[in-house]
TORSE-228235 format. One line per field, with one value per residue (C-alpha): residue number from 1; x, y, z; residue in one letter. Coordinates in Angstrom, 3 decimals. Layout:
resi <- NUM / ...
x <- X / ...
y <- Y / ...
z <- Z / ...
resn <- A / ...
***
This chain:
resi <- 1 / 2 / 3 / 4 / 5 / 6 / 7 / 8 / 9 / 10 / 11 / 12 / 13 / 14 / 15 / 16 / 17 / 18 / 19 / 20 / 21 / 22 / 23 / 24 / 25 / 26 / 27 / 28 / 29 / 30 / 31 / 32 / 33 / 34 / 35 / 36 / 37 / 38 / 39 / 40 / 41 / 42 / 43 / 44 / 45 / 46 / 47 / 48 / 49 / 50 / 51 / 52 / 53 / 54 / 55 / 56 / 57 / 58 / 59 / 60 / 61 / 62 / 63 / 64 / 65 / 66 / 67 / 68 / 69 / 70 / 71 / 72 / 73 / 74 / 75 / 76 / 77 / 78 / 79 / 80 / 81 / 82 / 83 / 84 / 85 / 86 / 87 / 88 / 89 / 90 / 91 / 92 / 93 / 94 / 95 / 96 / 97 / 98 / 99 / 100 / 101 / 102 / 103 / 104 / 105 / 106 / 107 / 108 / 109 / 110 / 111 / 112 / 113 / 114 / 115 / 116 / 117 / 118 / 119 / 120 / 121 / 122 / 123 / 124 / 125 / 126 / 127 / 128 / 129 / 130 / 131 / 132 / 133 / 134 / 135 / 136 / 137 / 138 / 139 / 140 / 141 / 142 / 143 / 144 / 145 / 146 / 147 / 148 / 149 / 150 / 151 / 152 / 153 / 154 / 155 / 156 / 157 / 158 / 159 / 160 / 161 / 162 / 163 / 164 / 165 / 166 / 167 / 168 / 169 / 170 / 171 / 172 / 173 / 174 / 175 / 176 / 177 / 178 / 179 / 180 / 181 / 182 / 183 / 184 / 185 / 186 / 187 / 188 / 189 / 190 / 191 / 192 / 193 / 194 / 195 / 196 / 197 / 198 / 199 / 200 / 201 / 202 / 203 / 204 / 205 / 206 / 207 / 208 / 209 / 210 / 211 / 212 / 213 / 214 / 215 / 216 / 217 / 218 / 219 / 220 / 221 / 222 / 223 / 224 / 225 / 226 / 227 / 228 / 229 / 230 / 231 / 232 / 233 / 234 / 235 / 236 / 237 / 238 / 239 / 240 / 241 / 242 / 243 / 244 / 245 / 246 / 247 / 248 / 249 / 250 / 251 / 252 / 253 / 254 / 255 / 256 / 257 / 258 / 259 / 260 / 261 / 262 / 263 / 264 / 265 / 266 / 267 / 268 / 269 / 270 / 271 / 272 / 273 / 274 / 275 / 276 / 277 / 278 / 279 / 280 / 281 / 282 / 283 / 284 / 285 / 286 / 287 / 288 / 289 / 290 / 291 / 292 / 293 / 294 / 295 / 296 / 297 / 298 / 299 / 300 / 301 / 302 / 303 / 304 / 305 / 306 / 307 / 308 / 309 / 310 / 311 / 312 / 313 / 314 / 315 / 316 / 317 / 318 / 319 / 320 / 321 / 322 / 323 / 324 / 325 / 326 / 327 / 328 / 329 / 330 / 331 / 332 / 333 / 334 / 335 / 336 / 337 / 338 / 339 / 340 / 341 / 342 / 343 / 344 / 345 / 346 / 347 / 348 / 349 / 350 / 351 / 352 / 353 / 354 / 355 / 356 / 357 / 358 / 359 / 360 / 361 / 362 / 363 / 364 / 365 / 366 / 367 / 368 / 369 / 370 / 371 / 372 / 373 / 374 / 375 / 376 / 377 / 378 / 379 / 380 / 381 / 382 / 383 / 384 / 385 / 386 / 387 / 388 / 389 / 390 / 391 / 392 / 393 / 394 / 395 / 396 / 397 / 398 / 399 / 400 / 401 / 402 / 403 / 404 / 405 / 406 / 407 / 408 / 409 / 410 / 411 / 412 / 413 / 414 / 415
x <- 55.801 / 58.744 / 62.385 / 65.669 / 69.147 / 71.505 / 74.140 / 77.401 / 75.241 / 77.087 / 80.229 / 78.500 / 76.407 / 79.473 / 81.333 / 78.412 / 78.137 / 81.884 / 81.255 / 77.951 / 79.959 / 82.999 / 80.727 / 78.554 / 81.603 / 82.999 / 86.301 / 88.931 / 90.359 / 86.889 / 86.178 / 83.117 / 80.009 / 79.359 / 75.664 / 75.985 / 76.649 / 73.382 / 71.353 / 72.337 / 72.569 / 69.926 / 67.039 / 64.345 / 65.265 / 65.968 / 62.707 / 60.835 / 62.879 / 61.747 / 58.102 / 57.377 / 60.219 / 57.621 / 60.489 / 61.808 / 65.246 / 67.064 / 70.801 / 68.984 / 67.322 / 70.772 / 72.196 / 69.606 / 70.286 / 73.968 / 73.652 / 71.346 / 73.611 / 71.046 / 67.790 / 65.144 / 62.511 / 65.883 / 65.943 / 62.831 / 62.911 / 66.287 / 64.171 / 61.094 / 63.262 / 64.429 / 61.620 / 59.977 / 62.871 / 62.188 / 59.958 / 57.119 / 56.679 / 53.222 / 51.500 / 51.815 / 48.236 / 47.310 / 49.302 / 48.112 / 49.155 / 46.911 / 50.265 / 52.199 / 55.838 / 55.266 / 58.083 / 55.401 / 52.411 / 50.123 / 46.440 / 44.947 / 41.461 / 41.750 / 44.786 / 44.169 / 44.398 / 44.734 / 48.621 / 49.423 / 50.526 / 54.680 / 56.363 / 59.489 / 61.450 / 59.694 / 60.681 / 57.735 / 59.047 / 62.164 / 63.164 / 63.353 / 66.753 / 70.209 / 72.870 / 75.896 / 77.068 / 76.330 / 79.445 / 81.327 / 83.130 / 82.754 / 79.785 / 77.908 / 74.351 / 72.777 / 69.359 / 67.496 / 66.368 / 62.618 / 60.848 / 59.752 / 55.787 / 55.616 / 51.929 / 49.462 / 47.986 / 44.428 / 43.807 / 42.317 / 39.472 / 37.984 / 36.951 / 34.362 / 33.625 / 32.641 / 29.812 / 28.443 / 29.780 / 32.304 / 31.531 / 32.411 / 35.078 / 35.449 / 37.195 / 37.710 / 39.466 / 39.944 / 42.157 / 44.475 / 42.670 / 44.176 / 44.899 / 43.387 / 41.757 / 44.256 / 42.285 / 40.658 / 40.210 / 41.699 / 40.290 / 37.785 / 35.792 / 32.409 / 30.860 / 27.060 / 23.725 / 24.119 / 27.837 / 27.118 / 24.325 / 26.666 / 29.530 / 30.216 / 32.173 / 33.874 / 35.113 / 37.136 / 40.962 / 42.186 / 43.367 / 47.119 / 47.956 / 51.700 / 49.855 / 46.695 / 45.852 / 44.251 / 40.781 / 38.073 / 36.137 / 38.789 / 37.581 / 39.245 / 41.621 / 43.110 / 42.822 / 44.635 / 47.854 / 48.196 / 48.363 / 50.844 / 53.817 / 52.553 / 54.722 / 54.681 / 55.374 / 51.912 / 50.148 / 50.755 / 49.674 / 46.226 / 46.184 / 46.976 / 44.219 / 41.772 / 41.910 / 41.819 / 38.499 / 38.770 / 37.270 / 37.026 / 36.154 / 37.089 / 39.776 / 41.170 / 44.361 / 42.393 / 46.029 / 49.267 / 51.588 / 54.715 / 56.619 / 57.549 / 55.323 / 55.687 / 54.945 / 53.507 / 52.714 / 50.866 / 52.080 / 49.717 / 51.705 / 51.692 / 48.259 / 49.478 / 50.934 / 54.972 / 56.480 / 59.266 / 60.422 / 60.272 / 59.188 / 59.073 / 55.345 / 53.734 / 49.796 / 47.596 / 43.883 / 42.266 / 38.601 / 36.118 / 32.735 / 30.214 / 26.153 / 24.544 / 21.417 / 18.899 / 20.449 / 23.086 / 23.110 / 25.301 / 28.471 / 32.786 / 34.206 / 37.765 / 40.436 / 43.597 / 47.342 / 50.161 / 53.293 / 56.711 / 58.862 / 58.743 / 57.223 / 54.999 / 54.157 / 53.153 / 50.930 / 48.949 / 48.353 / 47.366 / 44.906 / 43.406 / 43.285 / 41.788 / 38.709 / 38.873 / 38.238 / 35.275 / 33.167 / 30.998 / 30.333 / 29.220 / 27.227 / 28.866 / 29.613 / 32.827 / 34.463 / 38.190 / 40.769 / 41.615 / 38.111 / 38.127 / 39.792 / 41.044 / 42.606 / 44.501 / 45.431 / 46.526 / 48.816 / 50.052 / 53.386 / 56.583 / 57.844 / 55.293 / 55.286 / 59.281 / 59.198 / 56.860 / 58.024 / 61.709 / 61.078 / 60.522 / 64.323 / 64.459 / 64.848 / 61.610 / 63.082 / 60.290 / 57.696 / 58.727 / 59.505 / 56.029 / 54.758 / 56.874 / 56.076 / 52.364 / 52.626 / 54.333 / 51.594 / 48.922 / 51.201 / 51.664 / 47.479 / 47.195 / 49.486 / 47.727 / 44.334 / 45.187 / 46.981 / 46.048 / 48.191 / 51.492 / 54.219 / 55.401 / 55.652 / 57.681 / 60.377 / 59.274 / 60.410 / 63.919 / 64.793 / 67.052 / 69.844 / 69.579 / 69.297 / 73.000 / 73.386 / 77.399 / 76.526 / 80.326 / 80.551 / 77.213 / 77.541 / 75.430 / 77.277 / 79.982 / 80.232
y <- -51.211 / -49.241 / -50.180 / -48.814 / -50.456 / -48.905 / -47.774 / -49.400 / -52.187 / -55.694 / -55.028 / -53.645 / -56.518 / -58.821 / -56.877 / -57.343 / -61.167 / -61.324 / -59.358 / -60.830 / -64.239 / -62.919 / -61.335 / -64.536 / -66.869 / -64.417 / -64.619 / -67.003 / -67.936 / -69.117 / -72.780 / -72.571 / -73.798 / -77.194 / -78.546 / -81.155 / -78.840 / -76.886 / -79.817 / -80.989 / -77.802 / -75.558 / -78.169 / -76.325 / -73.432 / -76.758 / -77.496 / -74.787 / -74.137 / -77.826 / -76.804 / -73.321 / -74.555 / -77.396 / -80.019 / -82.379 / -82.664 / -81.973 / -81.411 / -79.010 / -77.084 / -76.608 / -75.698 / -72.604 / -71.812 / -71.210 / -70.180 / -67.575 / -66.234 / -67.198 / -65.742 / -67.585 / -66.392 / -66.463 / -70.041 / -70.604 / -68.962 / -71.012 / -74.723 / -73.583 / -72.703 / -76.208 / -78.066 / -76.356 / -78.704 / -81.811 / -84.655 / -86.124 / -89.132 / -90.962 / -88.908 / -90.012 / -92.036 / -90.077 / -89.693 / -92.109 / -89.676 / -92.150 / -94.819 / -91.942 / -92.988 / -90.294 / -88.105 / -85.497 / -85.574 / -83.800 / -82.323 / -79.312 / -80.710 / -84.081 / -84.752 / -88.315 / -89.300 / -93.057 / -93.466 / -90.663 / -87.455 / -87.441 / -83.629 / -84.659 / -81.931 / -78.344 / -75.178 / -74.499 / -75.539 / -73.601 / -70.135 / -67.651 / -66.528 / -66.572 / -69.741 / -68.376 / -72.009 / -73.209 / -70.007 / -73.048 / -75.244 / -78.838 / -79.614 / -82.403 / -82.777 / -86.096 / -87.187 / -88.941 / -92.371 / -93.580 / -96.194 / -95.333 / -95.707 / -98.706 / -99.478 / -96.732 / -94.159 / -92.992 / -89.319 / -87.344 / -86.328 / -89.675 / -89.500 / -86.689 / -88.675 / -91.370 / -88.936 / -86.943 / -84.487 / -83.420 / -82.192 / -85.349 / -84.538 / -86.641 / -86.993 / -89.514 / -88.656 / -91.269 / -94.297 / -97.311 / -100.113 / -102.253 / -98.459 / -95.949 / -92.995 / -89.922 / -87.975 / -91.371 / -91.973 / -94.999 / -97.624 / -96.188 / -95.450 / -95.779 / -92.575 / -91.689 / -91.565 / -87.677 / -87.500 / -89.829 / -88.077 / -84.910 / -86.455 / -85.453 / -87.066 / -85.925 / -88.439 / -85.626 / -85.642 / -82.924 / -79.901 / -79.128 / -75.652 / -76.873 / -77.142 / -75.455 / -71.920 / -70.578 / -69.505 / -68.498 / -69.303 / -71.852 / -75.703 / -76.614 / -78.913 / -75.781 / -73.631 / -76.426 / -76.627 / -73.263 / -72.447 / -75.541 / -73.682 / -70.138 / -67.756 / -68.512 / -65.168 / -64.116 / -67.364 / -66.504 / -62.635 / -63.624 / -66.371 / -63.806 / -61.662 / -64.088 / -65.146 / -61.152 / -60.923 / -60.528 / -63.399 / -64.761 / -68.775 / -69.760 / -72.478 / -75.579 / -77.831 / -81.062 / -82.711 / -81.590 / -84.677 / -84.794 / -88.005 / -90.144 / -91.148 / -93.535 / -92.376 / -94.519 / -94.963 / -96.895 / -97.436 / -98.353 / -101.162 / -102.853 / -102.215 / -102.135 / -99.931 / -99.634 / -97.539 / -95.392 / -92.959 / -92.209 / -88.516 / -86.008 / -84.169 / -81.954 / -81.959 / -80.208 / -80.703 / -77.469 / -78.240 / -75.045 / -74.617 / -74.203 / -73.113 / -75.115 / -74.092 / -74.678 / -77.776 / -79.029 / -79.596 / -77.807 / -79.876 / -78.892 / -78.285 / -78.254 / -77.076 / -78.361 / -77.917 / -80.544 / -79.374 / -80.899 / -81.319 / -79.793 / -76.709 / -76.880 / -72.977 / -72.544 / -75.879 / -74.475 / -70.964 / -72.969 / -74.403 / -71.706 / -69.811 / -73.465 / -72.494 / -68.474 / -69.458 / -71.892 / -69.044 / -68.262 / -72.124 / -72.332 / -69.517 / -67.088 / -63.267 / -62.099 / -60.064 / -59.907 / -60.735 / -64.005 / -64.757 / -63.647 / -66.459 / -64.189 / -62.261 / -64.843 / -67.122 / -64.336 / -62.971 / -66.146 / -66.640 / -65.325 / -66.168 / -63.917 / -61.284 / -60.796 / -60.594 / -58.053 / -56.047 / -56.156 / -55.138 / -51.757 / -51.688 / -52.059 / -48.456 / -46.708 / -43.500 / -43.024 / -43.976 / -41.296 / -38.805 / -38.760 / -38.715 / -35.612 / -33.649 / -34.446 / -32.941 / -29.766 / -29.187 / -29.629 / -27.196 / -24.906 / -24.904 / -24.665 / -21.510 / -19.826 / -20.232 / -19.208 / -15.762 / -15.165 / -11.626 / -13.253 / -14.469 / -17.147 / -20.098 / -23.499 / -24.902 / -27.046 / -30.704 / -31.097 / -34.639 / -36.091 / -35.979 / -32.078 / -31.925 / -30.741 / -34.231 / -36.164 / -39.116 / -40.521 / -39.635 / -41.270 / -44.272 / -46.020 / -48.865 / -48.797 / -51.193
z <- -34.668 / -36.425 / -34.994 / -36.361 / -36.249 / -33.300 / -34.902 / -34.730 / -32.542 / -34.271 / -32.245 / -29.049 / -29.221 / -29.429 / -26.682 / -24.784 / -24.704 / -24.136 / -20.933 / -19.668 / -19.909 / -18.142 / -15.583 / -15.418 / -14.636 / -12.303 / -10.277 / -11.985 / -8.663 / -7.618 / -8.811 / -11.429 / -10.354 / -11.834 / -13.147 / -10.654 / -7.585 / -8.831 / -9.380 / -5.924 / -3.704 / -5.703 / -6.047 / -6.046 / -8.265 / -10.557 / -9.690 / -10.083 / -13.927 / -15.090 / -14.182 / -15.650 / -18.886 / -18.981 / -19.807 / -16.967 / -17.039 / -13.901 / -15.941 / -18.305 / -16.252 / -14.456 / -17.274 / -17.919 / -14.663 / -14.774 / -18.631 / -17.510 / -14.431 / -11.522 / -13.394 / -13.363 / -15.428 / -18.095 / -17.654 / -17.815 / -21.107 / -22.091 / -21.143 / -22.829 / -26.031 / -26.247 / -25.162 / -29.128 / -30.776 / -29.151 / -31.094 / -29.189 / -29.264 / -26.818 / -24.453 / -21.271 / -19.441 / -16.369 / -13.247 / -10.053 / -7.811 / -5.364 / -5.745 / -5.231 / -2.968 / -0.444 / 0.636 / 2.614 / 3.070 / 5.006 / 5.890 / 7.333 / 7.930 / 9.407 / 12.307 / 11.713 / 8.175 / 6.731 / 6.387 / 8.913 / 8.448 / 6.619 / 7.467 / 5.251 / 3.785 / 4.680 / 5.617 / 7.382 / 11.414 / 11.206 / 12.418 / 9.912 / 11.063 / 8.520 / 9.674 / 9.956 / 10.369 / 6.374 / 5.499 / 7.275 / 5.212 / 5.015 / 7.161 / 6.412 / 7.967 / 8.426 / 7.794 / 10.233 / 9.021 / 8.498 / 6.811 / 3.632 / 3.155 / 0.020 / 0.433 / -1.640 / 0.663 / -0.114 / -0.882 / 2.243 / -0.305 / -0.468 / 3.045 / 2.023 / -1.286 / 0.277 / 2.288 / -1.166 / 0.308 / -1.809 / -6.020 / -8.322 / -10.991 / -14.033 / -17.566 / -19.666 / -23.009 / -25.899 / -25.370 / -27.165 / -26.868 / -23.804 / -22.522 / -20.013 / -22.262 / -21.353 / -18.100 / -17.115 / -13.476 / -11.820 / -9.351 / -8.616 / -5.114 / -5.103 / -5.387 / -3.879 / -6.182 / -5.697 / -6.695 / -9.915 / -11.648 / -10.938 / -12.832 / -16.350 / -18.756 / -21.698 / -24.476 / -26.162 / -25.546 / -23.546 / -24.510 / -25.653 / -24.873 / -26.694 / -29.613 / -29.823 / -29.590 / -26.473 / -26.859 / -24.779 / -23.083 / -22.079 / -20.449 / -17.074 / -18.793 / -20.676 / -17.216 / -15.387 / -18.307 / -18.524 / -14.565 / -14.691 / -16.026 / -14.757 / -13.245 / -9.727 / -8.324 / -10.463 / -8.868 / -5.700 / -5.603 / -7.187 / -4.800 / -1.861 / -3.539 / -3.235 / 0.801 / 1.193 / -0.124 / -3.780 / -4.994 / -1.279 / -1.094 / 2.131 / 1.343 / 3.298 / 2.594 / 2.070 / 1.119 / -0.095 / -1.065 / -2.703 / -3.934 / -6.651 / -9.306 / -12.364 / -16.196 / -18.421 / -21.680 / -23.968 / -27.794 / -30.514 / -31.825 / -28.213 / -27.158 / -23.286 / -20.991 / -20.195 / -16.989 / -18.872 / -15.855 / -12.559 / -11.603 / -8.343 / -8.430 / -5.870 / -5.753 / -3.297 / -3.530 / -1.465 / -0.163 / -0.563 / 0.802 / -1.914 / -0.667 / -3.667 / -6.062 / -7.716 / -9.648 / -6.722 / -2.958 / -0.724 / -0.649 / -1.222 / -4.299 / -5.043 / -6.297 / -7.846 / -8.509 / -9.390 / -10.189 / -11.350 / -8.242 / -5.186 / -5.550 / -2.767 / -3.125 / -6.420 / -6.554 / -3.258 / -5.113 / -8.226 / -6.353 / -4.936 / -8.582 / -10.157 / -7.726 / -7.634 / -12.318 / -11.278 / -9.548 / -12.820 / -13.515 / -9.913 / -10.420 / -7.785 / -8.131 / -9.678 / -7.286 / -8.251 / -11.014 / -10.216 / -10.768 / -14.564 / -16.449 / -19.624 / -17.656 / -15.382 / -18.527 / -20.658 / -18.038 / -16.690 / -18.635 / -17.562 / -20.883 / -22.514 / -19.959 / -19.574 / -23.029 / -24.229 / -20.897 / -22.066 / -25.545 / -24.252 / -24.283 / -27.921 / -29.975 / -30.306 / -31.800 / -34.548 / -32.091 / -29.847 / -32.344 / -33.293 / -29.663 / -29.117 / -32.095 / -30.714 / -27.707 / -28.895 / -30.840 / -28.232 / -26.229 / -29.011 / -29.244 / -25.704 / -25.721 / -29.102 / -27.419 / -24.118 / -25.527 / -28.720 / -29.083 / -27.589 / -28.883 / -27.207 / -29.425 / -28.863 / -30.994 / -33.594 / -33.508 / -35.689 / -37.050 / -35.095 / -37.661 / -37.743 / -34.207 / -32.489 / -31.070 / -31.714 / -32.410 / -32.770 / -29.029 / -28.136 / -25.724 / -27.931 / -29.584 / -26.922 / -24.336
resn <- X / X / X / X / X / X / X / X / X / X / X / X / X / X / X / X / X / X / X / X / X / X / X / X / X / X / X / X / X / X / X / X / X / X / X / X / X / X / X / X / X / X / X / X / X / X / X / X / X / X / X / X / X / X / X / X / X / X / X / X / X / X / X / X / X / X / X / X / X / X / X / X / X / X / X / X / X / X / X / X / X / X / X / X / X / X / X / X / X / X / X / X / X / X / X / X / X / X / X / X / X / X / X / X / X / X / X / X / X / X / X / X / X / X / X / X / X / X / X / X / X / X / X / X / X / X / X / X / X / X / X / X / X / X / X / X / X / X / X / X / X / X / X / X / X / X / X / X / X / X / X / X / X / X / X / X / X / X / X / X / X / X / X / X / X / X / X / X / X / X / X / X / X / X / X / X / X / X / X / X / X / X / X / X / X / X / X / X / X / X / X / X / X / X / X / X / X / X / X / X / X / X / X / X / X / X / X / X / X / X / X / X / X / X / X / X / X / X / X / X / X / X / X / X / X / X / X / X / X / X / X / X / X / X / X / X / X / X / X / X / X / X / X / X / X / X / X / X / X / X / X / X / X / X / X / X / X / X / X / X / X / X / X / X / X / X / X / X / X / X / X / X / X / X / X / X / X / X / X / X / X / X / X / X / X / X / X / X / X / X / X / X / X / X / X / X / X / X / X / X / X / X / X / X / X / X / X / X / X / X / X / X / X / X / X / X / X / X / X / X / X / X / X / X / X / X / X / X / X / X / X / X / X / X / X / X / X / X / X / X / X / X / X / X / X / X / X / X / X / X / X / X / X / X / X / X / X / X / X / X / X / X / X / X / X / X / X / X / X / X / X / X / X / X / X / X / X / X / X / X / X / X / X / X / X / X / X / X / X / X / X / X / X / X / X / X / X / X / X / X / X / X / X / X / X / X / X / X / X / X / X / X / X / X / X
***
């Protein structure tokens, strides 16, 4: 696509930085913001940064967010950026979210669930009304104090394991020796007859969308990644679309949980695994009622989202999209866009999107020219055919340097 240079643009470009950082630090009087007070007080924009950036770091993600003057989708872009000049080192084994230190945790489809049901931090008991009382300075509210849950609680979805009644999942990717393969599945519950000959397993490692090109048709593993870091405002309109009967598939929350979990890795030259970190993770497991075939019985299937941090929001509607993509494996009728996996994947990313969006902004002068010397010469044939004897003809397209434009007192270049 052809650009040209603005003219006079290193200087307005210069001036323009100069003010977006004045602008971005605002009044002098005003004590700046520090990383700390948005780490603390602005948790789960933090949050929601480290996921869709795809890098974990609470003070970097803070960073982008002041850096990019409260925009999101900017720091998102900001994390992302670095995250391409890091080294990596191991990959991780597999999250036990099942040993998970529960901060919340709770279920739609059982009231009684083994290890209770943990409300924790949520918006979703309070009034939806503005608190005039937090434009007070200095308050300090205190938490009420609880026992923390140490044991490991068992996943909800185990219950309808247990029964066959729910679709067996399972991956198993190459391994260290003295290591998990990468996907492996821990413990592990006894599954029925019906659940085991259903259960396939893949000795490939999974897919790396960070380093491998996205192709299609795309595996689960790739679906899963890429829905990961989407856009959550995107996630959560297809997810929308989907209980409103595009793509409709009848979903219950079999178990949201949030809470710590550890990392671990496993080097080559040890040959066994070492805990390196600590991490905050959100995963919601959505149970969906699936009629069966020819080949499978009637039973749930599910779908999945996990999420750095707590982004309890965007792991639910990656759940229900994980499902709405399974409908042509399951053999049921597409219906609506969240459905068709090319076109959720390859409009997923906000750093993608913003970006081709935004480029619009760029100059597109030839581009145009062209389009308008176009159409006033489909008008000028419209005109000719239409009266043959008149006239009437439309001025021809100048170049713009002939054209009576100033440039010098153009605002382009001027800030």
């Amino acid at each position: 696509m052809p650009y040209v240079a603005v003219k006079g643009g290193e200087q307005a470009i210069q001036n323009a930085e100069a003010l977006l950082q004045s602008r971005r630090r605002g009044d002098p009087a005003i004590p700046e913001l520090t990383l700390d007070q948005i780490e603390q007080q602005l948790t789960l924009a933090v949050e929601r940064v480290m996921c869709e950036g795809s890098l974990y770091d609470r003070e970097l993600a803070a960073l982008a967010i002041k850096q990019s003057w409260g925009d999101l989708v900017e720091a998102i872009f900001l994390l992302r950026a670095y995250r391409t000049t890091l080294p990596r080192f191991y990959y991780s084994q597999p999250l036990d979210t099942s040993k998970m230190q529960l901060q919340r945790r709770i279920s739609a489809i059982f009231k009684d669930v083994p290890g209770g049901q943990r409300l924790g931090t949520t918006f979703d008991y309070i009034h939806r009304l503005l608190d005039f009382k937090l434009i007070a300075e200095g308050q300090v509210p205190t938490a009420p104090e609880a026992e923390g849950i140490t044991e490991p609680v068992p996943r909800v979805i185990d219950t309808l394991d247990r029964e066959g009644l729910m679709q067996a999942e399972g991956y198993r990717g190459v391994g260290v020796q003295g290591c998990r393969g990468v996907g492996e599945e821990f413990g592990n519950n006894s599954q029925s007859s019906i659940n085991s000959q259903q259960s396939t397993v893949n000795h490939q490692p999974p897919f790396d969308i960070t380093r491998q090109p996205l192709t299609f048709p795309a595996g689960r593993d790739a679906r899963l990644q890429n829905l990961a870091r989407a856009d959550e405002g995107f996630l959560l309109s297809l997810a929308y679309s989907t209980q409103r009967g595009y793509g409709r598939n009848h979903p219950f929350a079999g178990e949201i949980r949030m809470g710590e979990v550890e990392v671990v890795i496993c080097p080559e030259e040890l040959g066994f695994e070492i805990a390196i970190a600590d991490i905050t993770v959100t995963e919601v497991q959505m149970v969906n009622q699936f009629k069966g075939s020819k080949e499978l019985p009637a039973q749930f299937t599910r779908g999945y989202g996990l999420t750095f941090g707590y982004n309890e929001r965007k792991a639910m509607s990656m759940a229900l999209v994980d499902r709405a993509m399974r409908a042509e494996e399951l053999g049921e009728t597409i219906q609506g866009p969240a459905q068709s996996v090319e076109f959720v994947l390859s409009h997923s990313d906000n750093v993608e999107a913003q970006g081709f969006v935004q480029h619009l902004k760029l100059p597109h002068y030839i581009d145009f020219q062209s389009e308008l010397n176009l159409v006033r010469k489909i008008r000028q044939q419209q005109i000719n055919n239409q009266s043959p004897d008149s006239n009437i003809t439309l001025k021809e397209s100048q170049p713009l340097e002939n054209q009576n434009l100033n440039q010098e007192n153009s605002p382009v270049g001027k800030v």
